[in-house]
Every structure is written in structure tokens, then in C-alpha cells.
N, C-alpha and C positions, 0 to 999 in steps of 0.2 A: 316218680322220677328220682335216679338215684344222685347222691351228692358225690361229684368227681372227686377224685382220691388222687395224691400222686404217689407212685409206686416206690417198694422202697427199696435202698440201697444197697447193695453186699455189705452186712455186718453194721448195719445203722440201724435206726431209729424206727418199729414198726408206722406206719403210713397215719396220715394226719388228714384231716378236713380241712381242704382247701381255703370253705369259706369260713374258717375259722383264723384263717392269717390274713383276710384280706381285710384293713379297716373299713369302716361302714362312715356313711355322711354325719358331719358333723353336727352336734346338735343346736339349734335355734335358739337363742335367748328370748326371753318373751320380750315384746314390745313394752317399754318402758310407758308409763300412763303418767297424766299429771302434767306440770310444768316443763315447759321449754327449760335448759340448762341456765341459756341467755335469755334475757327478758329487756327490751329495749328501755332505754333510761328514761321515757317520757310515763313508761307506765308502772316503775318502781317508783320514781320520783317526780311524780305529775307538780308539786312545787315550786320544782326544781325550773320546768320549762314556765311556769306563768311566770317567774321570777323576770327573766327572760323577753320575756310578750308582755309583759306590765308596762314598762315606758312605751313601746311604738303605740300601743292599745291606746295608752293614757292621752297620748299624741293626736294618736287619729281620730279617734272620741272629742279632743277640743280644737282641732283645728280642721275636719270634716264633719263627725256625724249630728255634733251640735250645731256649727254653723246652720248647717243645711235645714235641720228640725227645727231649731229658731226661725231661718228663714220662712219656712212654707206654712210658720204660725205664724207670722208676723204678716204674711200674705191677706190672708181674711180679718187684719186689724185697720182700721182707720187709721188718721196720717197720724197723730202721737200717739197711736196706738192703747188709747184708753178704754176703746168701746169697739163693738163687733161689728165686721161691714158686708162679713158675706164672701160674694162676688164680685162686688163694685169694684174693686180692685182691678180684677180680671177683664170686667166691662169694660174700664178706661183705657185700658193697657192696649183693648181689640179698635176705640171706635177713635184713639186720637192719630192725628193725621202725621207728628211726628215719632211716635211709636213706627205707625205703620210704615213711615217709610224706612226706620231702621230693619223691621223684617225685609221688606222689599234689598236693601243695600247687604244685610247677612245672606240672605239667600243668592245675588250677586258672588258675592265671598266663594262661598259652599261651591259651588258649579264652579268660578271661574280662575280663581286663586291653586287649587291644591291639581285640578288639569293642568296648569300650565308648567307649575312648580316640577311635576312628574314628568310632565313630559320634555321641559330643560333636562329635567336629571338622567331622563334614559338618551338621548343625545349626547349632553356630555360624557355620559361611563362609557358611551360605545364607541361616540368618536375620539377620544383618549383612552381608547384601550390601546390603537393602534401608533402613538405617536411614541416617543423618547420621550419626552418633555409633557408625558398626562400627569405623573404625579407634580408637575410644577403647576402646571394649571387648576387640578383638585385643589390643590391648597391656597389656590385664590380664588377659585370658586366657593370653599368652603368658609376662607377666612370671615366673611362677616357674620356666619352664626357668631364669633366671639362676642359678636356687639352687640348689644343690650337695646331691646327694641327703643328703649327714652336717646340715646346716644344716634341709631339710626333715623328716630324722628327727627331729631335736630337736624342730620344732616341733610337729609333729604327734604326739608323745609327749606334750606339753603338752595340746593339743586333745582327746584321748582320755584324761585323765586322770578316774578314778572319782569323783572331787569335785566337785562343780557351782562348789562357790566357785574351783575351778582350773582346770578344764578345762571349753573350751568347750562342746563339743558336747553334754554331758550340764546344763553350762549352759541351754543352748536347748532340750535336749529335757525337762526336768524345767520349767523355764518355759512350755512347750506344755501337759505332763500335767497341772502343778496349776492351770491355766487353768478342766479341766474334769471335775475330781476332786478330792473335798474332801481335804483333810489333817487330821491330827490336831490340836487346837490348843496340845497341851503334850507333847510329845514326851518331855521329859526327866524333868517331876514323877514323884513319887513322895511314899508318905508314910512320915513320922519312923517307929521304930522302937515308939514310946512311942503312938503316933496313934492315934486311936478307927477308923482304918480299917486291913486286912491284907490281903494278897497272895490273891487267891482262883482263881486258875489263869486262862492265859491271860494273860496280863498287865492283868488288872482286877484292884480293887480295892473290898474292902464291910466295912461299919461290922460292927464286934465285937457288937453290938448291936442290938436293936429299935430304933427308934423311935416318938415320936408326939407329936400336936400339941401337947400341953402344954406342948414344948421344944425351940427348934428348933436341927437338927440341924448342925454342924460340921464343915466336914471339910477340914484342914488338907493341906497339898502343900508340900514341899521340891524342891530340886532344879533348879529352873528357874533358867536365870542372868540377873543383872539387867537385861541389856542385852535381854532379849526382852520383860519387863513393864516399859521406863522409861515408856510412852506409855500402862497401865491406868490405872484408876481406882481410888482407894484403895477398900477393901471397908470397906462395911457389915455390921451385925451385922442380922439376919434377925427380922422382928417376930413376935411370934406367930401364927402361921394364924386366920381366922375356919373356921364350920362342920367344926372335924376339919380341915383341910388341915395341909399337914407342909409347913415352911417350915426352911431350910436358907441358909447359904454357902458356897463354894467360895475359898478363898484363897489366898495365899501363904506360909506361914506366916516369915517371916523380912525382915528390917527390913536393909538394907545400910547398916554403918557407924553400927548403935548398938544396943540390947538389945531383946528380944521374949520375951514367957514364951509357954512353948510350948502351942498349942492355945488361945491367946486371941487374939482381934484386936486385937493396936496403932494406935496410931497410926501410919500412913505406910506398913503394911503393905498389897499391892497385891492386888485382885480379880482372880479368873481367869475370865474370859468365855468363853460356849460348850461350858463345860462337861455335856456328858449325863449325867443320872442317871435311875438306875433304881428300883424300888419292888420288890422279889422276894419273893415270898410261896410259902412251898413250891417253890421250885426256878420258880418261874414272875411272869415280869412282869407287874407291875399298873399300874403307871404308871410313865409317864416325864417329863422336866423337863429343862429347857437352862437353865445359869446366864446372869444378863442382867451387864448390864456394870459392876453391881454386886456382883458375884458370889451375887448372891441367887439364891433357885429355891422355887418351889412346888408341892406334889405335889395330886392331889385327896386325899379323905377316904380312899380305899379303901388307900392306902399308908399307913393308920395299923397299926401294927403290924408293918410291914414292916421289911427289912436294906435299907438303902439301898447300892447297886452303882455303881461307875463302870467303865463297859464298858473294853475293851480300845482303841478306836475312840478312844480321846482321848488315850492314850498311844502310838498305833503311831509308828514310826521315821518319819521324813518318804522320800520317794520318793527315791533317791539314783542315779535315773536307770541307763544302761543301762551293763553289762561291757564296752565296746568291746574291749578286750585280755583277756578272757575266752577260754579253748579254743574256744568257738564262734564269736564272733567275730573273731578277729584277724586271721586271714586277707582277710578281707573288709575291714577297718579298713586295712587296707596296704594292699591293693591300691585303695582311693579316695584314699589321700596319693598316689597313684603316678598315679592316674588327673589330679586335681590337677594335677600337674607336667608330664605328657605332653597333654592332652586341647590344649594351645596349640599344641605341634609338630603334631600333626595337624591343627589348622585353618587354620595357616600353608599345613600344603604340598597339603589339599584347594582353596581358597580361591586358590592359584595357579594349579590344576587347571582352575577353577570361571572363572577369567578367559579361560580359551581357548575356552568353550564358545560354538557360534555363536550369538547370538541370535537368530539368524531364525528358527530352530526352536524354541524358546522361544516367539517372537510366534507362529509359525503355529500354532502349537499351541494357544495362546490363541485365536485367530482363528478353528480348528475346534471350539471351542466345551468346549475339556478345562480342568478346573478347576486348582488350582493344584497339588494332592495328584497328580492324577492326571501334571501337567507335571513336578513334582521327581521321579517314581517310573518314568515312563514313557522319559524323556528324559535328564531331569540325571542321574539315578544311574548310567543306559550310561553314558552318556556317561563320566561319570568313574570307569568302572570299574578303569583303570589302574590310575590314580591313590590309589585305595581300597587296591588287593591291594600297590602297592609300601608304602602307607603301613604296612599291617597287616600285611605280611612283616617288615620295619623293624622295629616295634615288638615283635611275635614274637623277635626275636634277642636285643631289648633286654632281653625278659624273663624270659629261658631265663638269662641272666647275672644276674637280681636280686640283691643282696647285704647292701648298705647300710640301705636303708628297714626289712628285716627284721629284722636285727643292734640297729638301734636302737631301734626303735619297740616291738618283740616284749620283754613281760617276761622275766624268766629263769624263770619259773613257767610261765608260757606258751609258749618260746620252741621248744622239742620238737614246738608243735602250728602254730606258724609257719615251721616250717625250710623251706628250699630247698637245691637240689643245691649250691650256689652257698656257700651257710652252713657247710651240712656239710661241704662240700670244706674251710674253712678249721677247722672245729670238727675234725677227725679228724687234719688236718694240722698245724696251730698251738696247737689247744686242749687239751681235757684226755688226749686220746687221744694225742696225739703218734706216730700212725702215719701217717708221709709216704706209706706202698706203697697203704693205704687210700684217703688223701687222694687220690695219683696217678692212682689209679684211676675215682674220680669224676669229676675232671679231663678223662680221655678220653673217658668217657660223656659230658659235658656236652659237650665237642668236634664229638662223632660225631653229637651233637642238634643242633647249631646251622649245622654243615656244610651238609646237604640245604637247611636256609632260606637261607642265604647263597647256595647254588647257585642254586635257585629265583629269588632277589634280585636276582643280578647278571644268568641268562637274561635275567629280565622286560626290565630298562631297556636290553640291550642290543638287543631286539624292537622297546622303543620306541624307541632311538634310528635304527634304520633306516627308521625312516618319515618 
């Protein structure tokens, strides 16, 4: 094959090889061998980074990996730990009855604390997504992470206090109950020793005597403090009945701050309103009568002859609302101060979840004609299913360690029926038990529980960070 020529000119240059004008490809450098140009600073100057890692290392080393190696040696030492125990440790920690009931009360925790926390916080982020006024609510909802679980035990030691004049919640609950349930209207009366009325079982009260219309009947009450009759009405003495009826008063029998003979009505001496009476005739009621705000009261005719009775029902204790810190309740009383505190970190970080979700799936959804229950249930909850297990694994760790809220809020009557691993560990350790081998040994169990969720905790987010 011949090599193309271009032709030549009139009076130029005889003709030239094409491919001798055409540049050819350039040539290759060889590939450079050896070291990279840049070489990262950790491996020029590997000093340089432990320099660097020396403090945290030195840190973490004496305030983690020694604790814990100390610990789980100090586990198979007896109580002053001079001599070697084995397992005994471990045997005591499985067969005593207050151990056990702190697994039994952490397991409580585990299951019932970090559900409920979650599922406040997916409520809240979704129903204040929708308001004006969510970010004013998150920040009341959040604000008690600020407080320091010692400052929320106090408080809530307060709030569950058995007295309504102290404690709130029995406050509000006993202002609910007597809403719609009568109370007694003289809780504390009683009569004088000397009083035509005596003690008749039950805590009622019935005249020494018959009665009848020809005189009516008195029935004096001590005992009530002045401050609950400042607002009665002075009592009147009771007129005689028409037709047989038995006509009576109910009083106070005592004058504050000057003289009263006893069993007579003074001057300035106050009526007891509300009073029930009864009319008893052979073991059985014949009539009955309610003092009016005079303290008067009138029976019909057939109570003539009768023991006039004042039920039980007029002296009962007033409602002094519910045990919160009670054997049965306590548990449950802690862990809602706990729920409290935490139910904001979880709607924080559901509600950041809840910001990535697409809405077009949301609208289409709408759009295919799925109502809103069915859009949060069907959609929103996948969707933020992450987001839920990293929150409720979190919270799980949190509460495998409870300590504080317990310690404070748990009477010391009650506190055996509130303990946790967490408690016990320092009650065996620090407290009256003074065995550290004990103590130690709880320490590891509590360890070896909160390892797998920690494990489980750190997979999850590093699953999600590769997406």
C-alpha cells in the first residue's frame, strides 16, 4: 500500500509524505513507583497523633477500663476482700430475696419506662408539628431534661406527698374524688365525756336515753377546731315539736375565748349543719332528719320514744387521697417522674426523625383517599422506624442504670419494694451491708445487661450511617 503524496504546486516544493507532517500520539510517562507525593500526618508522624490520644486514653483507662477490671476482680473476692470466694458472690446476689426483687423492679423499668417515654415523644413531635405554638410546647416539654435527676427527686417526693395540703397530686386527686362523693361534714367532733350522747360502735354516736316530744332533744359536739365553724351560724335552741314530733339541735358545744356550761347553748356558740340523725327503735331505724343551718332538726311522731343515733357517715376521716409511695405503687410513681424528664429527649430526637420524612408520601396518601390514623400508622411510623428503636435502645440503657430518682423519691419503708440493681449495688456496697464482693458482683451483672443494648445501639446507627 502506497503512502499518499500531496501533489505539487506550479513552481514549489517537489511533493512530501503526508505522514511525515502529521504529529503522532504523545508519549507516556512511565508510571511513577514508590511513595505517594502526600503521605497523611498520622504516618509521617505517628507521635505526633498519640500526643493527641495520650490524655482521652489516660482518662478512659482510669475512669473506665480499670474501674471495671477492678470491679469484676473484686467480684470473686470476699467482703474485705482478703481472701478468694469464688462464686459466692454471685450465689448470693441470685438466691436473696431483695436482690431479686430489684431484677424483678429493673426488668419493670426495661419494658415499661423507655415504651412509654417513646411513645409520648412520637405523639408529641406529630401532634405539634401541626400547631403554631409546637415549638412553645417542645420547650416545655423538653425543659426538665435541664434538671438534674437529685433536684427532680426532691420534687417529685414533694408531688407524691400523702397530704393533699402538700402534696400535689393527691391535691388534685382528692379535689376530683370530692367533686363527686359526699364527705363527712364533721370529721373531727365527738362528744364530752359527761354528754347525754356515747360511743355506740362504729364510730357513731346515740343519746344515753329515750327521747320525746315534750323536750327537745340536745346533742352537744366538741372537738372541731374553730377555724372550720368561723362561717356557721350561731345555733338556736329547738322549739317544741307540734303533733309528737321530736325536735332537737346539733351544736358546738364550746365558745373560743370565753366560758360555756357544758350541754347548754350560749351565746356565740356555733350550729353544725348537715348533721344526720337517726330515730332507732329496737335495733331498727324509724326515722331520720338532717340538721339545717341552724342546727335544728325534726323527727316525725314515730321517733317518739326512740335513742336518737348519729351515724358513723358524719364523722368518717375526710378522703386523704391515694398511697403514691405505697408497696404498690411506688414503682409506678418513679417511673412517671422518669417518664417526665425523658418523654422531651424523645420528642426532640423523634421530631428530627419526623423532619426527614418525604411529604409527597404523606400528600399521596392523602390524595388516595387514607384518612389521617391510617397516614401516621401506615407511613409515618415505617418510616420512622429507626428512629424509634435507636431512641428506645437509648433509653433502655438509661434505665438499666436508674439510681437517683429511686434513692430519693422511695420512702425508707418502701424502699425494699422500689430497689433496683443500681440501688442495691450501692446499698451492699456503701450501705449497711458493707460487702464491696457483693456489691462487685452486681456491678458485673448490671455490666453484662447493658453490653448487648450498647452492642445492638452502636450496630443500628452505624447501618444507618452507611446509607
Amino acid at each position: 500500500m502506497s503512502t499518499p503524496t500531496t501533489p505539487p504546486e506550479p513552481g514549489g516544493e517537489p511533493p512530501r509524505d503526508v505522514s511525515e507532517a502529521q504529529p503522532g500520539p504523545a508519549p507516556v510517562a512511565p508510571a511513577k513507583r514508590g511513595r505517594p507525593d502526600r503521605v497523611s500526618a498520622m504516618r509521617r508522624r505517628p507521635w505526633l497523633a498519640a500526643a493527641f490520644l495520650l490524655p482521652a486514653l489516660v482518662l478512659l483507662g482510669a475512669l473506665v477500663v480499670y474501674p471495671i477490671g477492678y470491679s469484676a476482680v473484686r467480684a470473686f473476692l470476699d467482703k474485705d476482700g482478703s481472701g478468694f470466694a469464688g462464686f459466692d458472690n454471685f450465689s448470693e446476689v441470685f438466691t436473696d430475696d431483695t436482690t431479686l426483687t430489684a431484677f424483678k423492679n429493673n426488668l419493670i423499668w426495661v419494658i415499661v419506662a423507655p415504651a412509654v417515654c417513646t411513645a409520648l415523644g412520637l405523639i408529641f413531635a406529630v401532634l405539634t408539628e401541626r400547631v403554631r405554638w409546637g415549638t412553645a410546647f417542645k420547650l416545655l416539654v423538653f425543659m426538665p431534661m435541664a434538671i438534674s435527676m437529685l433536684a427532680a427527686g426532691i420534687i417529685f417526693r414533694l408531688v407524691y406527698e400523702q397530704d393533699p395540703d402538700r402534696g400535689v397530686a393527691n391535691a388534685m386527686w382528692t379535689t376530683v374524688h370530692d367533686t363527686f362523693v359526699d364527705t363527712a361534714p364533721w370529721p373531727d367532733a365527738r362528744p364530752r365525756p359527761d354528754a347525754p350522747l356515747e360511743a355506740s360502735g362504729g364510730g357513731a354516736y346515740t343519746t344515753r336515753g329515750t327521747v320525746s316530744a315534750a323536750d327537745p332533744a340536745n346533742l352537744p359536739l366538741v372537738g372541731i377546731p374553730p377555724r372550720e365553724t368561723a362561717d356557721a351560724t350561731p345555733a338556736e335552741k329547738a322549739e317544741r315539736g307540734g303533733d309528737g314530733e321530736i325536735t332537737g339541735t346539733v351544736w358546738q358545744d364550746f365558745v373560743k375565748g370565753g366560758r360555756s356550761e357544758d350541754g347548754v347553748i350560749d351565746q356565740g356558740e356555733k350550729a353544725l349543719k348537715d348533721v344526720k340523725v337517726e330515730a332507732v327503735k329496737d335495733g331498727r331505724v324509724v326515722a331520720t332528719a338532717t340538721s339545717g343551718a341552724d342546727g335544728t332538726f325534726t323527727l316525725p311522731a314515730e321517733a317518739d320514744g326512740a335513742h336518737l343515733r348519729l351515724p358513723s357517715s358524719n364523722f368518717a376521716a375526710p378522703y386523704g387521697g391515694v398511697d403514691w409511695l405505697g408497696p404498690t405503687l411506688v414503682t409506678p410513681a418513679i417511673i412517671g417522674s422518669y417518664v417526665w424528664m425523658w418523654a422531651g429527649f424523645a420528642m426532640v430526637l423523634i421530631a428530627a426523625g419526623l423532619a426527614g420524612v418525604p411529604r409527597e408520601l404523606l400528600e399521596q396518601a392523602r390524595v388516595d383517599g387514607a384518612n389521617e390514623w391510617k397516614v401516621f400508622r401506615k407511613i409515618t411510623v415505617p418510616l420512622l422506624a429507626p428512629v424509634l428503636a435507636v431512641v428506645t435502645v437509648t433509653l433502655m440503657i438509661n434505665v438499666l442504670k436508674i439510681f437517683d430518682l429511686v434513692y430519693i423519691i422511695a420512702p425508707g419503708a418502701t424502699q425494699k419494694d422500689a430497689n433496683v440493681l443500681a440501688l442495691q449495688l450501692y446499698l451492699e456496697s456503701f450501705g449497711g451491708g458493707a460487702n464491696q464482693g457483693v456489691g462487685s458482683a452486681i456491678a458485673v451483672i448490671l455490666l453484662l445487661l447493658v453490653v448487648p443494648v450498647m452492642v445492638i445501639n452502636v450496630r443500628r446507627l452505624r447501618r444507618e450511617s452507611r446509607r
